[in-house]
TIFI-272782 format. One record per residue (C-alpha): y, z negated, x negated. Coordinates in steps of 0.02 Angstrom, whole numbers, padded with zeros to 5 digits, always signed. Layout:
N
YZX/...
This chain:
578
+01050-04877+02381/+01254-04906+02428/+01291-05067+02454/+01432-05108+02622/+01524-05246+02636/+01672-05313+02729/+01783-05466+02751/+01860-05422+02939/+01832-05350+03111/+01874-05189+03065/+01804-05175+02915/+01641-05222+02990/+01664-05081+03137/+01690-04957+02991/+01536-05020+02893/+01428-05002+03028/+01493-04822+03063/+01449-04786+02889/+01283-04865+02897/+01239-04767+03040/+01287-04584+02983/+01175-04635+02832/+01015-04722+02894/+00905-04764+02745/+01029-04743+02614/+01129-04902+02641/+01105-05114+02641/+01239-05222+02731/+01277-05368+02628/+01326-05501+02734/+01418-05691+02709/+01569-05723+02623/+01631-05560+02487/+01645-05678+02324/+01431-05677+02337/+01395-05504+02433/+01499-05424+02293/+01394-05479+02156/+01233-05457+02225/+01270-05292+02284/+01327-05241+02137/+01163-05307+02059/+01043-05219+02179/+01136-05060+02198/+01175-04873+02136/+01337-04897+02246/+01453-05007+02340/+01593-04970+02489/+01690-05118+02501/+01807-05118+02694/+01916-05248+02580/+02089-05212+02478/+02078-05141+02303/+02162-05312+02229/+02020-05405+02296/+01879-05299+02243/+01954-05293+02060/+01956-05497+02027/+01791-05477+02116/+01703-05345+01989/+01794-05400+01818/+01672-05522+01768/+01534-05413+01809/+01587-05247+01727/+01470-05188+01570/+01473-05028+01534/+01530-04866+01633/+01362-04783+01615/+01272-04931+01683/+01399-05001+01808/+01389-04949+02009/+01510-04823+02070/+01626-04917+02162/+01712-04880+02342/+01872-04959+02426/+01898-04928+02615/+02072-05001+02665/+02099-05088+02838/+02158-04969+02933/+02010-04842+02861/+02140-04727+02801/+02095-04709+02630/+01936-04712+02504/+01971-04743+02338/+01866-04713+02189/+01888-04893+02103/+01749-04881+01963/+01631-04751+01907/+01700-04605+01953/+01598-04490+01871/+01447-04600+01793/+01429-04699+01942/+01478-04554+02055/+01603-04659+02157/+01731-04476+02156/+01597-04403+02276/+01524-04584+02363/+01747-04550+02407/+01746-04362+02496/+01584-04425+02588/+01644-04594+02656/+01800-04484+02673/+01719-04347+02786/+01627-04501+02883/+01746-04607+02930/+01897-04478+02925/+01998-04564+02758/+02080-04457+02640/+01983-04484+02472/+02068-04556+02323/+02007-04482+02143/+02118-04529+02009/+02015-04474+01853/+02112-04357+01754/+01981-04200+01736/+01976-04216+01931/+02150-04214+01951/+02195-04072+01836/+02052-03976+01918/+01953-03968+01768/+01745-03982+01734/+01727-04162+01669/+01627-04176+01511/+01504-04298+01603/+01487-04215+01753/+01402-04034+01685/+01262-04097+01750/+01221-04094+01535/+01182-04249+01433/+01355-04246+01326/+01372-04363+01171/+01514-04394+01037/+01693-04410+01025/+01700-04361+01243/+01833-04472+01257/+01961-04374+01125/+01878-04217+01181/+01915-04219+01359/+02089-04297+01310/+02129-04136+01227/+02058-04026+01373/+02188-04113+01465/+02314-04095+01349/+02315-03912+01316/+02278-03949+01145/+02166-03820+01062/+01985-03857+01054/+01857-03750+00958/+01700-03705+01059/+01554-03692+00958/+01410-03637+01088/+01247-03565+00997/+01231-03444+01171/+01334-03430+01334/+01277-03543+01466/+01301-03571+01639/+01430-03695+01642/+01603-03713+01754/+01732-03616+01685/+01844-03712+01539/+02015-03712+01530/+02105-03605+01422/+02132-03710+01283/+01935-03719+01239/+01897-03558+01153/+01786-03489+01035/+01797-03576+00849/+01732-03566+00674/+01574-03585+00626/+01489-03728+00603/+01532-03827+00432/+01714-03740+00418/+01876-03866+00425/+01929-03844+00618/+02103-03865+00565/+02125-04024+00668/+02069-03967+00827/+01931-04058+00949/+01780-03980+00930/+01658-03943+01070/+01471-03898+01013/+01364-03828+01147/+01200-03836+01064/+01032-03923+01064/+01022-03935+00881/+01065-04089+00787/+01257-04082+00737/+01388-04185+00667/+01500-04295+00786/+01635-04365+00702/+01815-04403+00776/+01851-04271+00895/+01689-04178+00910/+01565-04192+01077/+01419-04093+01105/+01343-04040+01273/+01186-04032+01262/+01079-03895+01362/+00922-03900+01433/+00834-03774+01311/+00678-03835+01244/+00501-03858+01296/+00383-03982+01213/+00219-03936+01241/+00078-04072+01205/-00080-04092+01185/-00189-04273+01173/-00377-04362+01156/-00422-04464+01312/-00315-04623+01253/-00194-04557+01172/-00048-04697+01179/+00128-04688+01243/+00223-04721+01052/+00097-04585+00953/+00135-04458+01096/+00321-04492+01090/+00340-04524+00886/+00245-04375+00886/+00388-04272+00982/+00540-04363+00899/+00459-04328+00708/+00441-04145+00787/+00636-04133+00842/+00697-04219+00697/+00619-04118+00553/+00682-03975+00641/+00847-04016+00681/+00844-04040+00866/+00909-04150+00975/+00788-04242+01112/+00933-04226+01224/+00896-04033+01236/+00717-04059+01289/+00699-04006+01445/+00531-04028+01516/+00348-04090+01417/+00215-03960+01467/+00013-03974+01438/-00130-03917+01527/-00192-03950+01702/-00339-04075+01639/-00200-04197+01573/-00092-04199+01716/-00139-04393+01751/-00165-04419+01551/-00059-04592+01537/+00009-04565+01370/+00070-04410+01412/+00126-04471+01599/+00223-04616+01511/+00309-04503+01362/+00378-04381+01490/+00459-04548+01572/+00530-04604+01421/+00607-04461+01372/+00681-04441+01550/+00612-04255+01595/+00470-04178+01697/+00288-04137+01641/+00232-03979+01704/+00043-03929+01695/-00047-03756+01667/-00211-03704+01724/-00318-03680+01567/-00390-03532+01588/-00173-03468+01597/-00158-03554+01438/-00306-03473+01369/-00226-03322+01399/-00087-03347+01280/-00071-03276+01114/-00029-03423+00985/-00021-03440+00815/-00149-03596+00800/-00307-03578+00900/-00420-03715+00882/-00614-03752+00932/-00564-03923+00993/-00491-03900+01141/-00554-03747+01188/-00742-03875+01213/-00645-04005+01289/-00518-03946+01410/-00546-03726+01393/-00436-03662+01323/-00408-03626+01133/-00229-03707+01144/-00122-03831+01230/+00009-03888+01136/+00090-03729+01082/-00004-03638+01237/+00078-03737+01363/+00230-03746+01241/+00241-03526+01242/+00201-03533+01425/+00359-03594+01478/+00436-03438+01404/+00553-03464+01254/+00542-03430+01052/+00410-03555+00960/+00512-03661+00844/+00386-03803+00774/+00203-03742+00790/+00090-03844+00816/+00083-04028+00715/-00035-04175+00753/+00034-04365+00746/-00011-04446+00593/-00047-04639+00624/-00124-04756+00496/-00307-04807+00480/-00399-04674+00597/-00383-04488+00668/-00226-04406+00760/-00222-04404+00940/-00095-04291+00987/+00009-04132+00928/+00139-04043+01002/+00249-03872+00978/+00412-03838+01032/+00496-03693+01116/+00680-03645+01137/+00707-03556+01284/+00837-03415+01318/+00979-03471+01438/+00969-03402+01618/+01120-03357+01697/+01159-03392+01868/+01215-03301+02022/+01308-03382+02164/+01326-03253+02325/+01436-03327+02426/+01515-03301+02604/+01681-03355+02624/+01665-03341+02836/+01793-03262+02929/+01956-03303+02835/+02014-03476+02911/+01995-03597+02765/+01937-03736+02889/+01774-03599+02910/+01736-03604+02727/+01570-03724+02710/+01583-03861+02570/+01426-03771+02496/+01528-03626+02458/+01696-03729+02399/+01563-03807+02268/+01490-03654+02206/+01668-03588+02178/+01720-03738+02071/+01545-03710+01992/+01578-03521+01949/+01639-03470+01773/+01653-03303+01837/+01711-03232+02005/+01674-03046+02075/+01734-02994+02227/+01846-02885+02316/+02034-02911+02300/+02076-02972+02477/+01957-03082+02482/+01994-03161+02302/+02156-03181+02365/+02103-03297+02495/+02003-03442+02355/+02106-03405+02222/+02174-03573+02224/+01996-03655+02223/+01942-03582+02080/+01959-03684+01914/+02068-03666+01752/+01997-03529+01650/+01895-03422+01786/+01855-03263+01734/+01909-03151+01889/+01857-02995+01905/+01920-02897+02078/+01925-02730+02146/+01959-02628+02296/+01878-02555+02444/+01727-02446+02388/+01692-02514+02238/+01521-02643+02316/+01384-02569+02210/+01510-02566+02054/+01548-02783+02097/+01358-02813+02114/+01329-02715+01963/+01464-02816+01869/+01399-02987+01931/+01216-02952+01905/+01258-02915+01721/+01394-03070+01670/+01226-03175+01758/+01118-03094+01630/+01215-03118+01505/+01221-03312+01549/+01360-03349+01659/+01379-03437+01810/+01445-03306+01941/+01500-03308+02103/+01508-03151+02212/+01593-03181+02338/+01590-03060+02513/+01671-03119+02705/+01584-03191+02839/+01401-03227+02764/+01374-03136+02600/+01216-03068+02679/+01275-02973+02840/+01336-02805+02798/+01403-02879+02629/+01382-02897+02437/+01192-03000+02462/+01107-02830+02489/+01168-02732+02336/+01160-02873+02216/+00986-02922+02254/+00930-02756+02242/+00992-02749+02069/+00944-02924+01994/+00803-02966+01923/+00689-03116+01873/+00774-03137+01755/+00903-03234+01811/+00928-03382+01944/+00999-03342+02117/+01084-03428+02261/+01126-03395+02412/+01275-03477+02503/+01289-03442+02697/+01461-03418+02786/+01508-03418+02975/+01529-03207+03040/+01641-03124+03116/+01505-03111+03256/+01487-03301+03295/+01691-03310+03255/+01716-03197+03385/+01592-03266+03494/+01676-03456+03465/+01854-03365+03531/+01760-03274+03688/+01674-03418+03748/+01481-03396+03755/+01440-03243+03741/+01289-03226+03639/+01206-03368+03748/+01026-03248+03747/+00951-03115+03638/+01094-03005+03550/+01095-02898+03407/+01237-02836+03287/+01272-02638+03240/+01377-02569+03111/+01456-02408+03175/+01515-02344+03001/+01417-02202+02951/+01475-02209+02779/+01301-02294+02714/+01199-02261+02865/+01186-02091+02949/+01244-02101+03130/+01065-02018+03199/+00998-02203+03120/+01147-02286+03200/+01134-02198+03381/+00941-02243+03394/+00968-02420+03336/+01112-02410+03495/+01002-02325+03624/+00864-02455+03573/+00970-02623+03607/+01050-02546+03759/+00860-02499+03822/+00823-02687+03798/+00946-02765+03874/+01018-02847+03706/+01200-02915+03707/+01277-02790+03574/+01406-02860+03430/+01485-02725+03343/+01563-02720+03157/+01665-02588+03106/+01672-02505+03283/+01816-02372+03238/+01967-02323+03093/+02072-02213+03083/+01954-02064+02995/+01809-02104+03110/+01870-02161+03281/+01731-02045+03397/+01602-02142+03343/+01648-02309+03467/+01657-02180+03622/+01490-02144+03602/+01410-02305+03583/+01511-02361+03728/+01431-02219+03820/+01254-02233+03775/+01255-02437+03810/+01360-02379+04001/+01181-02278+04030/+01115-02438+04053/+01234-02562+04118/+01345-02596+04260/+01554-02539+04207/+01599-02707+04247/+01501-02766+04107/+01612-02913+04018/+01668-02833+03841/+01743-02970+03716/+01884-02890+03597/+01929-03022+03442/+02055-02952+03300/+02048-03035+03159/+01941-03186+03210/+02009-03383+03155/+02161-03303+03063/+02338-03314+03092/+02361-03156+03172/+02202-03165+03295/+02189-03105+03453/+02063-03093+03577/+02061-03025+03761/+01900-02991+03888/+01883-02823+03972/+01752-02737+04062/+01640-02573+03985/+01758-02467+04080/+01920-02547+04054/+01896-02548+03866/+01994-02427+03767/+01936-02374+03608/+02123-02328+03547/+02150-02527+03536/+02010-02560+03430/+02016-02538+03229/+01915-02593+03071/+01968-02791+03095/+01890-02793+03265/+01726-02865+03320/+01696-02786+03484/+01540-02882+03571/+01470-02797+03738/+01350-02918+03889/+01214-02900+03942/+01178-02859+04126/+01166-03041+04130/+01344-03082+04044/+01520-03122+04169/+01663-03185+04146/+01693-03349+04202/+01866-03441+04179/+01922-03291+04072/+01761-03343+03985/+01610-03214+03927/+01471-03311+03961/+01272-03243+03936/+01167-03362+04024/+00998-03418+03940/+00907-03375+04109/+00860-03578+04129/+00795-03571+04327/+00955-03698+04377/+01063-03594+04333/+00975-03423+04417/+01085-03458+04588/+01222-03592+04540/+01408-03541+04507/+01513-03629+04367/+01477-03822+04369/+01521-03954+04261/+01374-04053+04160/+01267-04060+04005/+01126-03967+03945/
């Protein structure tokens, strides 16, 4: 929950804005600030405090403990120009509680921590549990001082700066530089050393009806110790379907902060292990849980299978633990139609999140500055689509985080299509819409795709034009309004003509035709003609060309496609709401 308060008039009129763009997630405290302060930050995750940042620090000093425990803290000034991050900028997430209130209230956020500043991945923000020497570490990130990465396999983490590269192994002297371990295996963290530790392994368990909390969990840590793992690294416990609601097993999972996930035993039974056992195959069906539901996760079996060992009377649980492979990650991204005020926060993230970037060298050219120290960037020109998807598919495999980035939305006549068909299971895939050039256009032209409409590449280059002239013939037939991408260049400019033609079969020459050049960017232009005004000699590859309906006119200069609502069947151009 975020805590508000305020000490004025104002500050209260901003509060309340806030509180209302974010129903359920906020508490006002009311009454004087020297007791809403520390209550709220009692009670809460958060605070926004509509008071100056002097105040709010003689407030919070006797109540600070420690910056993984302590609220993120918020300052709105007065005049609700600016959001500062006071306290807990990453930990307490009060650098991102700033870009929301920010984007609420229209402030300019205020992050002053150093890794956010220099436009660098924060140790603590991976999204990793991270442990050692972070402070020195992330000092030296800063710095440009050299620090040794020591990473068992490539994960998909933000790109690092160029400073953190590849070191010596384990055990050598790292000739006085920081030391970064990526690893879920138990290290040493002396001066200058941090570890990030990734989500890799799997404990599978397996316990009697009764089974307590502290056998189930000694059980695990005895397990990861003796084998040189870290509990940080666990990622999920796993068992079988018939212990989902076990307590012991329901209450270990919470200690150790990760998810239990549950198997059907006759899946379980269907994995080879190296352990069967009578036991549980009578009381639950399947030869095996522990390692069973340890294997089924997918992953190499590091401990196999090893039951507690508690004083006095029989063992209640075992377990078996798996290390899985990393999966790499693939970010397709649309960038919309050039204007940077188009490009969605979703995609600005994934950028930032990317290690890698693929993508065609105009449009790399646009983000460049948004990508992070140390991005890989791999670019090419125009042709080269199946060769990009190929090239991002395979850094994902090999356990990057990629973005592949493509204009307007990365799945309309863009990199989605290719790269999809070529990845596998294998790896984890997102998909990050962007505005088109279609509903760019459209925006500029007024309303023109107000009823059904369809779009229709005219470049024959992956689709033969017998395809193309059907797919024309059919929307014009239906009465669709037609959007058109790629409608003509210099190598293939008969191919607009015709479409023109075939859609005039079947609709009146005075049919409104929007014409947008290079939608939301510098150089745009946009006029409205009619189907036989329009001359095809105007129109090149940076041109959306969208053609009415028998429905569609022009009003005010205007295409507009009414929605066919009866109040509108014989009324002219009003003013009102729908």
């Amino acid at each position: 929950m975020i805590g508000l308060i305020s000490a004025t008039a104002a500050g209260a009129a901003a509060r309340d804005r806030l509180a209302a763009a974010w129903p359920g997630r906020t508490v006002v405290y009311e009454g004087p600030v020297r007791e809403a302060v520390p209550r709220a930050f009692a009670e809460c995750e958060q605070l926004v405090c509509f008071l100056a940042t002097g105040a709010v620090v003689r407030l919070l000093a006797p109540l600070l403990s420690d910056k993984s425990a302590d609220p993120g803290v918020v300052c709105v000034d007065e005049a609700g120009r600016h959001a500062v991050a006071l306290l807990g900028g990453h930990a307490g997430g009060a650098n991102a509680l700033a870009e929301a209130v920010g984007e609420v209230l229209g402030a300019a956020p205020v992050v002053t921590t150093a890794t956010d500043a220099a436009g660098l991945p924060g140790l603590d923000m991976l999204g990793l549990p991270v442990e050692g020497d972070v402070a020195s570490v992330s000092r030296a990130m800063l710095d440009g001082a050299p620090v040794e990465l020591r990473a068992d396999a490539v994960w998909p983490l933000p790109a690092l700066p160029p400073n953190v590269a590849p070191g010596a192994p384990d055990g050598e002297d790292p000739a006085g530089a920081a030391v970064l371990h990526v690893t879920d295996r138990v290290v040493e963290l002396g001066p200058g050393r941090a570890a990030v530790r990734p989500a890799s392994l799997v404990v599978g368990v397996g316990a009697s009806r009764g089974a307590s909390e502290d056998e189930i969990t000694g059980l695990v840590h005895d397990a990861l110790r003796e084998a040189g793992l870290s509990p940080l690294g666990v990622a999920a416990l796993a068992t079988v379907d018939a212990k989902a609601d076990e307590p012991g097993i329901v209450a270990a999972a919470a200690r150790l902060g990760v998810p239990l996930r549950t198997y059907p035993a006759e899946a379980l039974a269907r994995v080879e292990v190296p352990n069967p056992s009578g036991a549980p195959l009578a009381a639950v069906g399947t030869p095996s849980v522990a390692e069973a539901a340890a294997l089924a996760s997918g992953g190499e079996l590091l401990v196999p299978k090893r039951k507690s060992a508690p004083e006095g009377r029989a063992a209640m649980a075992t377990c078996a633990v798996v290390r899985r492979a990393p999966r790499g990650r693939l970010a397709v991204v649309g960038l919309g139609p050039g204007a940077r005020d188009l490009l969605t926060p979703r995609a600005r993230e994934e950028l930032r999140r990317a290690s890698v970037l693929v993508g065609l060298d105009q449009y790399v050219d646009q983000i460049r500055d948004l990508l992070r120290p140390g991005a890989t960037i791999l670019e090419s020109g125009l042709g080269a689509e199946e060769e990009r998807a190929r090239t991002a598919v395979a850094r994902a495999r090999e356990g990057h985080a990629v973005a592949l980035i493509g204009s307007g939305d990365a799945g309309v006549y863009a990199m989605a299509s290719p790269a999809l068909a070529e990845a596998g299971d294998d790896i984890d895939v997102v998909g990050v819409p962007g505005v088109t050039a279609a509903l760019a256009a459209a925006a500029i032209l007024g309303a023109p795709l107000g009823h059904d409409h369809v779009s229709i590449s005219l470049s024959d280059l992956h689709t033969p034009w017998e395809v193309i002239e059907r797919r024309v013939r059919a929307a014009a037939g239906a009465d669709l309004v037609v959007t058109f991408y790629n409608p003509r260049s210099r190598g293939r400019d008969w191919q607009l003509p015709k479409a023109l033609a075939i859609l005039a079969e079947h609709r009146d020459p005075a049919t409104p035709v929007g014409i947008v050049r290079n939608a939301s960017r510098p150089d745009e232009s946009a006029r409205v003609t009619s189907l036989a005004a329009l001359d095809p000699a105007t129109v090149d590859m940076m041109t959306v060309v969208t053609v009415g309906n028998t429905a569609t006119r022009e009003v005010a200069g205007r295409m507009v496609t009414p929605r066919g609502y009866r109040w509108q069947s014989s009324a002219g151009p009003r003013g009102g709401a729908e």
